[in-house]
N, C-alpha and C positions, 0 to 999 in steps of 0.2 A: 217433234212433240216436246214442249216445254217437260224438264226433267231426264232429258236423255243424258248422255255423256256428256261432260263439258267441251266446247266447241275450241276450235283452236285457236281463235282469239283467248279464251279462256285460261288454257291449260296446259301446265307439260308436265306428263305424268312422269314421277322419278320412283325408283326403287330402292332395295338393300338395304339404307339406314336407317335408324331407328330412332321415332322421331324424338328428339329429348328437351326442345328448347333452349332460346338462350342462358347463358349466364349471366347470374344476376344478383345481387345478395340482397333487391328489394322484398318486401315479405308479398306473400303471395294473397291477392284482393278475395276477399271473403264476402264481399257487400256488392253489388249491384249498384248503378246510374243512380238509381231511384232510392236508394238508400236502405233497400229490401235484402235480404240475406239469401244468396247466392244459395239455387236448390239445390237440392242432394244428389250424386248423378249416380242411378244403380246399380251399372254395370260398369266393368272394367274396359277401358277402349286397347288395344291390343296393337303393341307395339311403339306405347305411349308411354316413356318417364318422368316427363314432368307430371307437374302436379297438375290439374284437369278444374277448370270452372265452368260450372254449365251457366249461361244465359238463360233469361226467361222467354218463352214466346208466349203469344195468347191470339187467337183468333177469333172474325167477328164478325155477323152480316152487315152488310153494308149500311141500313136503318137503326142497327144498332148502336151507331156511333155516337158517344156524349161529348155534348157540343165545348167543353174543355180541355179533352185530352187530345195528346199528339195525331193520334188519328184522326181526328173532325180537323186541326190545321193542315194534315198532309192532303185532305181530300180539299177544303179549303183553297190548297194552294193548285188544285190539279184546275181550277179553273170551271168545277162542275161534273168533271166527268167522270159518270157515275162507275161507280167500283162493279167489274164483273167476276164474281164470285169473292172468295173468304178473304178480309182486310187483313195482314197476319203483320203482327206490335212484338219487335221485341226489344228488353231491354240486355243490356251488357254490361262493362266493368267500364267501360269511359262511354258509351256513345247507347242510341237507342233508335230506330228503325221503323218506318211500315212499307211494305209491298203492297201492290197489288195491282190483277189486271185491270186495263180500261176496258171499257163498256163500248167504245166508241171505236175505237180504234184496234189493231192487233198489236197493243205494246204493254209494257209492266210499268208502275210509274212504284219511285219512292221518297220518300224523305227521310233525312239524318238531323239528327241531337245531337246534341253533347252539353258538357257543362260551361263551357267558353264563353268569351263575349260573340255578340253577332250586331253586326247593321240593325240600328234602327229597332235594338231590342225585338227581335225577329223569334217569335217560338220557336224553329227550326233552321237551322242552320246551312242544311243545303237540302237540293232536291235531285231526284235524275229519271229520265227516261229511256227504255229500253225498246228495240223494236224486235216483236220476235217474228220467228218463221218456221219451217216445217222443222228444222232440224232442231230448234231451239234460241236460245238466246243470242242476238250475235257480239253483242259486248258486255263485258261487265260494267259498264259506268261507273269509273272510280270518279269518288267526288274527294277533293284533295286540298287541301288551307284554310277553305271555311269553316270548318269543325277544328277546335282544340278541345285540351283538357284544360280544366279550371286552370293551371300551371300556364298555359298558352302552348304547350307543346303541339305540333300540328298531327293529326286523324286521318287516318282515311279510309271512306267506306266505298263497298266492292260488291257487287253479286255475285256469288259462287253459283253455278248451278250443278247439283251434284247428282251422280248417278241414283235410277229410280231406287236400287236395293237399300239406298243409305236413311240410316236414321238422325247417324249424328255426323256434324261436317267440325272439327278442329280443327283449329287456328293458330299458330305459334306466336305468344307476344313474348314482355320478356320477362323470362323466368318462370314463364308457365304457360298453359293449354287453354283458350277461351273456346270453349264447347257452343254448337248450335245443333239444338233438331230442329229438321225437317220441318215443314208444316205446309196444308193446303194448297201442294201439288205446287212450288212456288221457288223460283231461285232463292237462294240464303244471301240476306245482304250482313255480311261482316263490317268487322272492323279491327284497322291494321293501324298501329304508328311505327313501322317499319314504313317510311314512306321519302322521298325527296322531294320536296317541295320549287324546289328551282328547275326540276324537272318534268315535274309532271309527272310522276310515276308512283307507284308502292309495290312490293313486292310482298308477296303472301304466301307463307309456306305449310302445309296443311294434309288433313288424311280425311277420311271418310270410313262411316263403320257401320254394319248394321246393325238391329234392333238388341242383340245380344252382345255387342263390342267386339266382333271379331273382324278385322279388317278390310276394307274393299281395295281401295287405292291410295296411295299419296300423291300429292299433286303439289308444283308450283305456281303461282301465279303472277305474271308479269304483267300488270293492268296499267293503264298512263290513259288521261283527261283527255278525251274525244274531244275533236280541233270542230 
């Protein structure tokens, strides 16, 4: 069942230390993709020193979609196939996201932003498809080069899928904590530039917390571009 554990393509749970983020004497982003001010996050996440930025998420019926925004392009680009159940938009400090399942199919389809150039001035800059099955997700779909920051530095987005108890799934960038909740029963697609690019790969290091900020797991993640 979508939402279980993360699967072992997924994840390797680590323990003991405490997660603190890179070093970094960049200042710590207070703004949002979108240019919107990063919300206020109300609890303490536990066992967390860096400094903590929540992302936005918003979710949407599928009819609800305005024919401008990122979601009418990711649905756009699915080829037609219609969204089964909640379209969930988030935005972040470099990149911004939607999920959702197919209608057609048993899989999660998404696309990724950013602020970068793209092909052929393209609204979105990558997409991926996921297939799932009884246990859950079986890859994360790291989409990796297509997406930079306006700087050109290269992105890379991932699904996490995080255990049912979690509210919020952290992310280590550098110098601080990019925060995601949960939403509509739905993997978390993040976003890393902790990434190699000549390899194919990102690595992503992370915790997960419940509704009150007190700890579930930490987890690595070792994701590389499905051949």
């Amino acid at each position: 069942m979508l939402g279980r554990l993360v699967t072992r393509v997924l994840a390797l749970v680590v323990g003991a230390m405490l997660m603190t983020g890179c070093d970094s004497n960049e200042p710590v982003p207070t703004t949002l993709l979108n240019g919107s001010n990063a919300p206020a996050l109300s609890v303490d996440l536990e066992g967390i020193e860096s400094r903590a930025v929540l992302t936005s998420v918003a979710t949407s019926a599928f009819d609800e979609i305005e024919g401008s925004s990122i979601a009418a392009g990711c649905l756009e680009r699915a080829d037609g196939d219609r969204a089964s159940g909640p379209v969930v938009i988030r935005v972040g400090v470099d990149g911004e996201s939607v999920t959702f399942r197919t209608g057609s199919t048993r899989g999660l389809y998404g696309c990724d932003n950013s602020e970068g150039r793209r092909e052929a001035d393209r609204r979105l800059c990558g997409v991926a498809f996921g297939q799932l099955s009884e246990s859950g997700l079986r890859d994360s779909r790291l989409n990796i080069g297509a997406c930079t920051t306006k700087d050109g530095a290269a992105l890379g987005f991932a699904w996490v899928e995080p255990d049912p108890r979690a509210r919020y799934v952290a992310v280590e960038r550098n110098g601080y904590v990019e925060v995601y909740e949960t939403a509509g029963q739905l993997p978390v697609r993040v976003t890393t530039s902790n990434v190699d690019v000549e390899q194919s790969s990102a690595t992503l290091r992370g915790s997960e917390h419940a509704s009150d900020g007190s700890l579930i797991r930490r987890f690595r993640l070792e994701a590389s571009v499905a051949g």
